[in-house]
MARLO-92874 format. One record per residue (C-alpha): x, z, y; residue number from 0; residue in three letters. Coordinates in steps of 0.5 Angstrom, whole numbers, plus 500, padded with zeros to 3 digits. Each point is the difference from the previous one (the first is absolute). Example, Ala and Ser with C-alpha at 12.3 -4.5 7.8 and 13.67 -1.06 7.14 Angstrom:
residues 2
+-----+-----+-----+-----+------+
|   x |   z |   y | seq | type |
+-----+-----+-----+-----+------+
| 525 | 516 | 491 |   0 |  ALA |
| 502 | 498 | 507 |   1 |  SER |
+-----+-----+-----+-----+------+
end
This chain:
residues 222
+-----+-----+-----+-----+------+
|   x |   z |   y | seq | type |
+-----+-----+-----+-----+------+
| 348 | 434 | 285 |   0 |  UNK |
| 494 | 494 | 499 |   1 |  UNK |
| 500 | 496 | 495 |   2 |  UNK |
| 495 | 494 | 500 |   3 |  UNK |
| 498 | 496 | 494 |   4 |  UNK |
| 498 | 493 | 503 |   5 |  UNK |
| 501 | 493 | 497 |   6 |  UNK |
| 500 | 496 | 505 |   7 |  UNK |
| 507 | 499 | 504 |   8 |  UNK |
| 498 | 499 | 507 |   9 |  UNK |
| 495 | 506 | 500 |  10 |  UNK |
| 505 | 504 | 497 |  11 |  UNK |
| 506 | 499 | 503 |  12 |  UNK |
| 496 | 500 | 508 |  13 |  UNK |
| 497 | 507 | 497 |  14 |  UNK |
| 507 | 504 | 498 |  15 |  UNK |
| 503 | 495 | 506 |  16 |  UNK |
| 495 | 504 | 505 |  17 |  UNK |
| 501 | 508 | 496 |  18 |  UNK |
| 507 | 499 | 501 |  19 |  UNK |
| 499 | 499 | 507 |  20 |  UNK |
| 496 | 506 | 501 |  21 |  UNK |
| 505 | 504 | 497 |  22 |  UNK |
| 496 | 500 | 493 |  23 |  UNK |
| 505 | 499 | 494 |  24 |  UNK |
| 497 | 495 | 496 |  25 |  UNK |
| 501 | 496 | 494 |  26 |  UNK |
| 496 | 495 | 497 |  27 |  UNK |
| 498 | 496 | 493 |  28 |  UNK |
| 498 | 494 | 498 |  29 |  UNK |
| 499 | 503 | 493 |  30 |  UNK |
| 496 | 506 | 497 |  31 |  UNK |
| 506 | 500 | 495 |  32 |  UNK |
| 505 | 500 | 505 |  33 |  UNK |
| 496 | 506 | 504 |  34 |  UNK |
| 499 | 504 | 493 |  35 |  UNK |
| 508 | 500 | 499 |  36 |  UNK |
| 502 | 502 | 508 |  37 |  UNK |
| 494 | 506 | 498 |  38 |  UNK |
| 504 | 501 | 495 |  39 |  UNK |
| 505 | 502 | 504 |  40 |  UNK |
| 497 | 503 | 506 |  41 |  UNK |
| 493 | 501 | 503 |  42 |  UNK |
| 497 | 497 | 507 |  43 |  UNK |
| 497 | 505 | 504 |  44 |  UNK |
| 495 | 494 | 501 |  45 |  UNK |
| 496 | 494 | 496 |  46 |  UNK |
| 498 | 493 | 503 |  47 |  UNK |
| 498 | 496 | 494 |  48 |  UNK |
| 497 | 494 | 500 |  49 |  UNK |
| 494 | 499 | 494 |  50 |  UNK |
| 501 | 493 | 499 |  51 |  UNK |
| 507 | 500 | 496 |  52 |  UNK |
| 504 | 497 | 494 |  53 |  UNK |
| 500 | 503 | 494 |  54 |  UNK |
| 495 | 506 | 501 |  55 |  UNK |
| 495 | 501 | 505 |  56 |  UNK |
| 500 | 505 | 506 |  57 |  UNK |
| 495 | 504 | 497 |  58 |  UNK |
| 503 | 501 | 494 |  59 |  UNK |
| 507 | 502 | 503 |  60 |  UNK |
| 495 | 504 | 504 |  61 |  UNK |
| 497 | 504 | 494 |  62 |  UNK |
| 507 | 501 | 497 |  63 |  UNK |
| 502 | 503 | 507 |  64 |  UNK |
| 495 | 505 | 500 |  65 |  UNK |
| 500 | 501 | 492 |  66 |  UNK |
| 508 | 503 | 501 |  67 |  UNK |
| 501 | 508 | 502 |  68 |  UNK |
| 506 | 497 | 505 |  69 |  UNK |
| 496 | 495 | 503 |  70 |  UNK |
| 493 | 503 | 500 |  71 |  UNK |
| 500 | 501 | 507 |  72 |  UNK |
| 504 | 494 | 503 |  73 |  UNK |
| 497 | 498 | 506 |  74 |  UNK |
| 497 | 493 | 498 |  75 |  UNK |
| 497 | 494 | 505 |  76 |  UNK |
| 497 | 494 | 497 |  77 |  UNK |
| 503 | 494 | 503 |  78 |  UNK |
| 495 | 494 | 498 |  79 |  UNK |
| 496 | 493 | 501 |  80 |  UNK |
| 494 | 503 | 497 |  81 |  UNK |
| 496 | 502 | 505 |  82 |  UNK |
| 493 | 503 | 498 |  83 |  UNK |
| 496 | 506 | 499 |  84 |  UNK |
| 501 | 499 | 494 |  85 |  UNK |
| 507 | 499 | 499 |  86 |  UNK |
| 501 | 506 | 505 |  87 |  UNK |
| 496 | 505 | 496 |  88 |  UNK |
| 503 | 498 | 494 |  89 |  UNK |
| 507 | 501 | 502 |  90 |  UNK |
| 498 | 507 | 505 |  91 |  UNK |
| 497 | 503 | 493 |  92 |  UNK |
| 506 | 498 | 496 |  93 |  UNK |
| 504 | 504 | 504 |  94 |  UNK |
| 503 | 497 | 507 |  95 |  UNK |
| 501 | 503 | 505 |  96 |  UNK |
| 498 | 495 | 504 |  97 |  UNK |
| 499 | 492 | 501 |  98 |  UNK |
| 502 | 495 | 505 |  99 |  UNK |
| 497 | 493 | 499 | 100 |  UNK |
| 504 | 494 | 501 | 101 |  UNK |
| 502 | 497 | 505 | 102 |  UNK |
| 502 | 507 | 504 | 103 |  UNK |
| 502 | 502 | 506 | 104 |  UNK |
| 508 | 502 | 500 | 105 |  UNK |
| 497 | 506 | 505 | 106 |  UNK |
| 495 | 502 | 496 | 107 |  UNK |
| 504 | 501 | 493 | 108 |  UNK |
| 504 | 503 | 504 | 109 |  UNK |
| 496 | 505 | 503 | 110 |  UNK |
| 496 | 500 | 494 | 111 |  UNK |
| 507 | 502 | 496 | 112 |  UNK |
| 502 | 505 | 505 | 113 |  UNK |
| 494 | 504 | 500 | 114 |  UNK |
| 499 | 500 | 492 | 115 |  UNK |
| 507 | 504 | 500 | 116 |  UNK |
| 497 | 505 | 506 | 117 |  UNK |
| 494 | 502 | 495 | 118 |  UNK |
| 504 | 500 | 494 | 119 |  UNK |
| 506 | 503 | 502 | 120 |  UNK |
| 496 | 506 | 504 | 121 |  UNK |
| 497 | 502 | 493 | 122 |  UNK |
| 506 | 500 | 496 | 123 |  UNK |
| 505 | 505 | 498 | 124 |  UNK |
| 506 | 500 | 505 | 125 |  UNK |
| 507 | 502 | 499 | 126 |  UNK |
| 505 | 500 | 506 | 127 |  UNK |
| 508 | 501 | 501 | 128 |  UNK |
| 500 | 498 | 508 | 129 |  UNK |
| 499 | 493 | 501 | 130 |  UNK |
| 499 | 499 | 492 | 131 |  UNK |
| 493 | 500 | 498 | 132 |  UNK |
| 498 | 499 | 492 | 133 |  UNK |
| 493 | 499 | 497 | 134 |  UNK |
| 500 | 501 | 494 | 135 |  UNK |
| 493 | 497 | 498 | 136 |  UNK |
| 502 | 494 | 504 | 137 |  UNK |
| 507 | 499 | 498 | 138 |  UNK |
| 502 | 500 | 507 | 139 |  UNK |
| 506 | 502 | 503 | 140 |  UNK |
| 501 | 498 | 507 | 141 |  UNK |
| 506 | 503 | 506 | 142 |  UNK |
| 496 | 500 | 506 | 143 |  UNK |
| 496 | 494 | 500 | 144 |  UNK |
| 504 | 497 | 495 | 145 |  UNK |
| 498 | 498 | 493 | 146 |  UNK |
| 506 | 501 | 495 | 147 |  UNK |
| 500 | 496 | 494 | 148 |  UNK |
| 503 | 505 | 494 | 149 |  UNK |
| 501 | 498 | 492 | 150 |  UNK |
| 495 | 504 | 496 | 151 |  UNK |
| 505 | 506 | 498 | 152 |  UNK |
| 502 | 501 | 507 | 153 |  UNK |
| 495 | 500 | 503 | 154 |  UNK |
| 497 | 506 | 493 | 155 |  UNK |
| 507 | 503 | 502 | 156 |  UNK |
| 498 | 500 | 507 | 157 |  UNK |
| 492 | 503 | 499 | 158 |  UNK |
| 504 | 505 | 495 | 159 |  UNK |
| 505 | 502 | 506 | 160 |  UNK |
| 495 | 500 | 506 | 161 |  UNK |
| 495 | 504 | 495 | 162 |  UNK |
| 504 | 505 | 500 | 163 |  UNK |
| 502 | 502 | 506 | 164 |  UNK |
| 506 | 505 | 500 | 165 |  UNK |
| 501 | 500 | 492 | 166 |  UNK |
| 507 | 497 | 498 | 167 |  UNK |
| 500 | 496 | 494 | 168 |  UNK |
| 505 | 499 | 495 | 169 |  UNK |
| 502 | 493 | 498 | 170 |  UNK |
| 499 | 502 | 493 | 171 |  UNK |
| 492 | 502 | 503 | 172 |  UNK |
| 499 | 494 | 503 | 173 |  UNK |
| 502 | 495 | 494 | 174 |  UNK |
| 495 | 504 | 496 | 175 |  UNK |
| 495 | 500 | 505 | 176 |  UNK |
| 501 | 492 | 502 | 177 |  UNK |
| 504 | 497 | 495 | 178 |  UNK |
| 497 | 504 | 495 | 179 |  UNK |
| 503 | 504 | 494 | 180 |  UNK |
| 501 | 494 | 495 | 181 |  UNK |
| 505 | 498 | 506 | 182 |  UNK |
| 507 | 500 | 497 | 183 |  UNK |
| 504 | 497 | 507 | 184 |  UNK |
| 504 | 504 | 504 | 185 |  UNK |
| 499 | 505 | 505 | 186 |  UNK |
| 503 | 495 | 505 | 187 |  UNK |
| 494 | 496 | 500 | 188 |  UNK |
| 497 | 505 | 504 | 189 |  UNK |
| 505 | 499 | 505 | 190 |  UNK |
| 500 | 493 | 501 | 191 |  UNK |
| 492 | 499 | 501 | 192 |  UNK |
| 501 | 506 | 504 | 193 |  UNK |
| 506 | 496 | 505 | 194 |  UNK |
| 494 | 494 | 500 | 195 |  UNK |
| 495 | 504 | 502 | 196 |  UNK |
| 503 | 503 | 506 | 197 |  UNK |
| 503 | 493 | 502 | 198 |  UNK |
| 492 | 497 | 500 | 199 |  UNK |
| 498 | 506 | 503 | 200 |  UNK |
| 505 | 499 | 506 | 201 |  UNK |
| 501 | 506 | 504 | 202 |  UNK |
| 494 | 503 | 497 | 203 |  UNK |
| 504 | 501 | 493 | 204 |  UNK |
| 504 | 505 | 504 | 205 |  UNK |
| 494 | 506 | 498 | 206 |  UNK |
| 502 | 498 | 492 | 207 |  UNK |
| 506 | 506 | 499 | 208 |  UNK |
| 505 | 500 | 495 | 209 |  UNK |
| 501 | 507 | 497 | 210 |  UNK |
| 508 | 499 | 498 | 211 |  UNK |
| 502 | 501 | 493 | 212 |  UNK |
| 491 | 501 | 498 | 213 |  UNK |
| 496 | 494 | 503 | 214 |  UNK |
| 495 | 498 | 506 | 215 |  UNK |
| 495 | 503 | 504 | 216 |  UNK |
| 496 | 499 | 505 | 217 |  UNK |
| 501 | 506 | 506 | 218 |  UNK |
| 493 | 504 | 501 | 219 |  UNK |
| 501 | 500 | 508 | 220 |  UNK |
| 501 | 492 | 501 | 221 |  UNK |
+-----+-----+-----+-----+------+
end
């Protein structure tokens, strides 16, 4: 999933019009506050933020991305109307991964999008179950070249799983690990995030096996 953080409406729906009609999932916001709380619940695979905003600039949100241990190393391109050396070097050295100038060519914020995924995605550690691809220091989950949107437990379930390919864990380890031990729901909750998880997995899901009367796991040959 792509977010893209921009507050100019018709910029913002023709971007996400256009990544959706690549076969890119995206979702854009008009707002920080409103990225902040979708990052709450899931991390993109990739940023496009405008610097330009209301109620905090992009440099800013830029330096509390790369502040963050879960978002450290969350691809970045800088999408703004500050076109200068300056204003390049300032946002490059503040830890963008990359700068498109406006106005910019659908093309080559395309190719600039799909080309910063290749150079990241080949250096991070990967984890596969068939047609599933999980990294980790990216929080990217994708089915084939499909990107899959999880809640923050599902996908530190799925992490936990795919890890460990092989080993079975038991529902009360998996709230330990997940939930944590100040937890006091039940057990059955591992099963309904379980359920979801496979459905947006769609045939994918299929590698998360149920170990009957124990609990899940992810077999070491899929």
């Amino acid at each position: 999933m792509i977010y893209l953080l921009e507050d100019d409406d018709s910029i913002r729906d023709f971007v996400i019009y256009t990544l959706n009609s690549q076969g890119m999932e995206a979702k854009g916001f008009e707002r920080p506050s409103a990225f902040w709380d979708a990052c709450a619940e899931a991390l993109p695979s990739l940023l496009l933020l405008d610097v330009m905003l209301p109620e905090e600039d992009g440099l800013t949100i830029l330096k509390k991305l790369r502040a963050d241990g879960k978002t450290a190393r969350l691809p970045i391109i800088l999408l703004t109307a500050k076109s200068t050396e300056y204003d390049k070097v300032l946002g490059l050295d503040g830890g963008a991964d990359d700068y498109v100038a406006k106005p910019f060519g659908m093309m080559e914020l395309l190719s600039r999008i799909r080309a910063l995924l290749r150079r990241t995605e080949t250096t991070e550690e990967q984890f596969r179950a068939g047609d599933l691809t999980v990294i980790p220091a990216k929080h990217i989950v994708r089915v084939g070249e499909r990107d899959v949107t999880l809640t923050q437990k599902e996908y530190e379930m799925l992490c936990l799983l795919i890890r460990s390919k092989g080993k079975v864990f038991s529902r009360e380890q998996l709230i330990e690990s997940v939930w944590g031990y100040a937890f006091t729901g039940e057990t059955r909750t591992v099963d309904v995030h379980v359920r979801t998880l496979r459905q947006k997995l769609g045939d994918a899901g299929e590698c998360i096996e149920t170990v009957r009367g124990y609990g899940y796991k992810i077999g070491e040959t899929v």
